[in-house]
N, C-alpha and C positions, 0 to 999 in steps of 0.2 A: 504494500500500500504506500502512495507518494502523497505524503502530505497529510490533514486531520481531514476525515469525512466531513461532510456537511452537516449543520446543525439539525434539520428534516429528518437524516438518518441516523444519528446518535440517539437523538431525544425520540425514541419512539420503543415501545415493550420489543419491537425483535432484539432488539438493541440490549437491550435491556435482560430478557432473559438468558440471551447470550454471554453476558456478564455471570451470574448467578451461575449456569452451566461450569464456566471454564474456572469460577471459584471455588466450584462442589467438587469437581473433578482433580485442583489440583489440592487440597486437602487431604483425599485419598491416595495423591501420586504427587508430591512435593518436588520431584525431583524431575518430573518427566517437563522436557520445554514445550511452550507453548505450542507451539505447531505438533507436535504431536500429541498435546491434549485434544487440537482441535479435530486432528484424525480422526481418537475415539468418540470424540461428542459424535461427530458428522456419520461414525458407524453405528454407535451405540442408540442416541436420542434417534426416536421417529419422527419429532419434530422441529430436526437441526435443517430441513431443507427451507422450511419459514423464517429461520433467525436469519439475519444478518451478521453473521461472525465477524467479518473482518471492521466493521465499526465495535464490535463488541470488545472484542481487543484493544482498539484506541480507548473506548470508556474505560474498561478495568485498566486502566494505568490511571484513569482519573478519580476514580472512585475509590474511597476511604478506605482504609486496607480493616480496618477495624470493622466496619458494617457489616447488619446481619444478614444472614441467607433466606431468611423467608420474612412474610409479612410485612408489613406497610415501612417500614424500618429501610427495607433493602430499596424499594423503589424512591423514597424521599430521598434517600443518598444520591441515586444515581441521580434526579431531578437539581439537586444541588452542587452537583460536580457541573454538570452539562451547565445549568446558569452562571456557575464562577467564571468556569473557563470559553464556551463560546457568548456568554451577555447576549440572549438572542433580541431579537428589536422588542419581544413584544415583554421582555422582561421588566422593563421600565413602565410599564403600564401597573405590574403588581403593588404600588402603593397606592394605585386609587380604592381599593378592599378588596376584601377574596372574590365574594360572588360576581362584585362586578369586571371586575377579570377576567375570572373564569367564562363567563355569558358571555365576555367580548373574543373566546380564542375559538380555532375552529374545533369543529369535533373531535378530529384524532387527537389534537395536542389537549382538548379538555380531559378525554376519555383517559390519558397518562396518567394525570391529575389525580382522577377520579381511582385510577387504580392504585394510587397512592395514598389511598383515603385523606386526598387532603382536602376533596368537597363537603367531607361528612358535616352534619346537622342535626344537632348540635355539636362543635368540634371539641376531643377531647384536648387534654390541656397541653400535650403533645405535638399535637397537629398547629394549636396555637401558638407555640415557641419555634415552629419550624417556622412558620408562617413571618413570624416576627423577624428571624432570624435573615432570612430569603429577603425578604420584604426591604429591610434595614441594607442589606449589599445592594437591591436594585434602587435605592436613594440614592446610596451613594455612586453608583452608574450614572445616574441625570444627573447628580449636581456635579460629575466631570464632565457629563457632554455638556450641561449649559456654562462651566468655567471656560471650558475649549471654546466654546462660540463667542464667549465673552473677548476673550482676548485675542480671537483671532479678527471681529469687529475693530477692537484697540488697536490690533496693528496696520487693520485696513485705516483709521483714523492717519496714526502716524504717518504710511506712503503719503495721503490724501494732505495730509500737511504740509508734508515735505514738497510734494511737486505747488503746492499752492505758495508757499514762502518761493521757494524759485521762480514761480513767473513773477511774483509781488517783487521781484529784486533785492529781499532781505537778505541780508547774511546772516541767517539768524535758524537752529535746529528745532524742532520740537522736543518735547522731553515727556519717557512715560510715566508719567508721575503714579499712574493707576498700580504701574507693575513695582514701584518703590514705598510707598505711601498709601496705605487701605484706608489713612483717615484724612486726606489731602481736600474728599469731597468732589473732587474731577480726578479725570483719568489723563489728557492731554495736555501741555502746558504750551499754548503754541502765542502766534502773533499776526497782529494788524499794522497795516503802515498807518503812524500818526501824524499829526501837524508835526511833532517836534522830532520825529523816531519810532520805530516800534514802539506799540503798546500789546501789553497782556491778553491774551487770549485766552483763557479756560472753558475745556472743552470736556463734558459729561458723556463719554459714550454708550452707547444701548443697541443690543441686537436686539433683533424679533425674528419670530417666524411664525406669529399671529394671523389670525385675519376674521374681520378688519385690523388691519394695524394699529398696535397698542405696544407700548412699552411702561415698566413699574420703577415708579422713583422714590428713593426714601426720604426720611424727614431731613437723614442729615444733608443730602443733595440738593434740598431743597431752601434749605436757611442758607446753604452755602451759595445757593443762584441767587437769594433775593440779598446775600452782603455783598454781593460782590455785582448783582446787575447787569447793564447790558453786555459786559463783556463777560459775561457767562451763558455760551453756546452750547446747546444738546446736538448730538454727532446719533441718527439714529437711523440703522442699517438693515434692511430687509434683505434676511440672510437665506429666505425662501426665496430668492432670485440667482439668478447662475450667469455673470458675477451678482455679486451683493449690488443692490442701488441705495444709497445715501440722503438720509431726509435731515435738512438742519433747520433746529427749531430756537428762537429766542427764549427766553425767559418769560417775557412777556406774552406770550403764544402759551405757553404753557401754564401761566397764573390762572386762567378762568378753569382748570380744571383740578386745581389743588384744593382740597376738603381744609372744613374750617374745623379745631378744635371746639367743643361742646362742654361746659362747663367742665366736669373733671377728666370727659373726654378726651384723648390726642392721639392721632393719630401718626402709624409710621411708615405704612407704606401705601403708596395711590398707582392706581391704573391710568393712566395715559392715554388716549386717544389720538391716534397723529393726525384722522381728517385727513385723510387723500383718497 
């Protein structure tokens, strides 16, 4: 085999008891290599011409050397190896809750699930700490694809500065303040030609790939546009387009959609509307 199977044919029970097989078997026969466990499976089981062995193989190297051979135990492993290792797209959907998850995949991949007893109803307390556990890795999955999207916005900002101070004939760099400085408030530090010289440019970046177009600004983004005023520009990139397209918004464009504190109320973070 060249290379890892595809995640279609891992994440699926051929897959899956083909694992279990070649675990049972080498228990019995420690010493015999893999290829020749596969021989006897493929003579011995009647139902080795259904598995898919040779993805089974690449799972049992991913699969807990510890996990059990039977019962809801051995498939929630294999379910857990396959999402560490291949992240499949729709794994980043499991924080929105089980059932609605689970409703949203197709049959075969629910049907996995379900043989996992991880549908069960009421779930026991088991299934709930798997759940947590899975749940808690595919969070942290999104909040690296939307850090990546963030910053690779940030550095679309910088080019976009860069070529723009060169036609403006400054001699003058951008700087990323976002990738130095998480409390700076902006992400870009760039410039405008003035009466007397460059003046300061603070530049807030934001992707999306919303729609309608919408980006989220927090409170402290927000004290930070109304101290510092017109020269605090939003840089906001619709990253759902191939390349990215660039929306620049004022401050003042963005004030009629900032929420008002409410007696002990305040708020910290606001939805955006860009209106295009």
């Amino acid at each position: 085999m060249t290379g890892a199977p595809s995640t279609e044919r891992v994440f699926a029970l051929s897959a899956f008891e083909g694992v279990r097989l070649i675990r049972a078997y080498s228990v019995k026969q420690p010493d015999t290599p893999i290829v020749e466990l596969l021989a006897i499976i493929e003579h011995i089981e009647s139902d080795a011409p259904n598995l898919d062995l040779e993805a089974s193989v690449y799972l049992h190297g991913l699969v807990e050397a510890e996990c059990p051979l039977n019962g809801d135990g051995f498939y929630q492993a294999c379910i857990s190896a396959v999402v560490t290792k291949h992240q499949p797209n729709w794994c980043k959907a499991m924080k929105q809750g089980r059932m609605r998850f689970l409703d949203s995949l197709a049959t075969n991949d629910r049907d996995v699930f379900a043989a996992a007893g991880l549908a069960k109803d009421p779930p026991p307390i088991s299934v709930v700490t798997w759940w947590d556990t899975v749940t808690g890795f595919a969070r942290l999955i999104a909040d690296i694809a939307k850090m990546e999207q963030a910053r690779e916005a940030e550095q679309l900002s910088m080019d976009y500065e860069t070529q723009r101070l060169a036609k403006l004939g400054l001699n003058r760099t951008p700087e990323w303040k976002g990738l130095d400085d998480n409390f700076a408030g902006y992400d870009v530090l760039s410039y405008d030609a003035g009466e007397f010289g460059p003046i300061s440019r603070m530049i807030e970046v934001k992707s999306t790939i919303a729609s309608p177009l919408r980006f989220i600004i927090t409170r402290h983004e927000w004290d930070q546009a109304a101290k510092i005023g017109p020269a605090y520009i939003f840089h906001v990139w619709d990253m759902a387009k191939v390349p990215p397209v660039l929306y620049e918004r004022k401050s003042e464009q963005v004030a009629p959609h900032i929420p008002q504190d409410n007696e002990k109320g305040k708020w910290k973070t606001a939805e955006i509307p860009l209106g295009v």
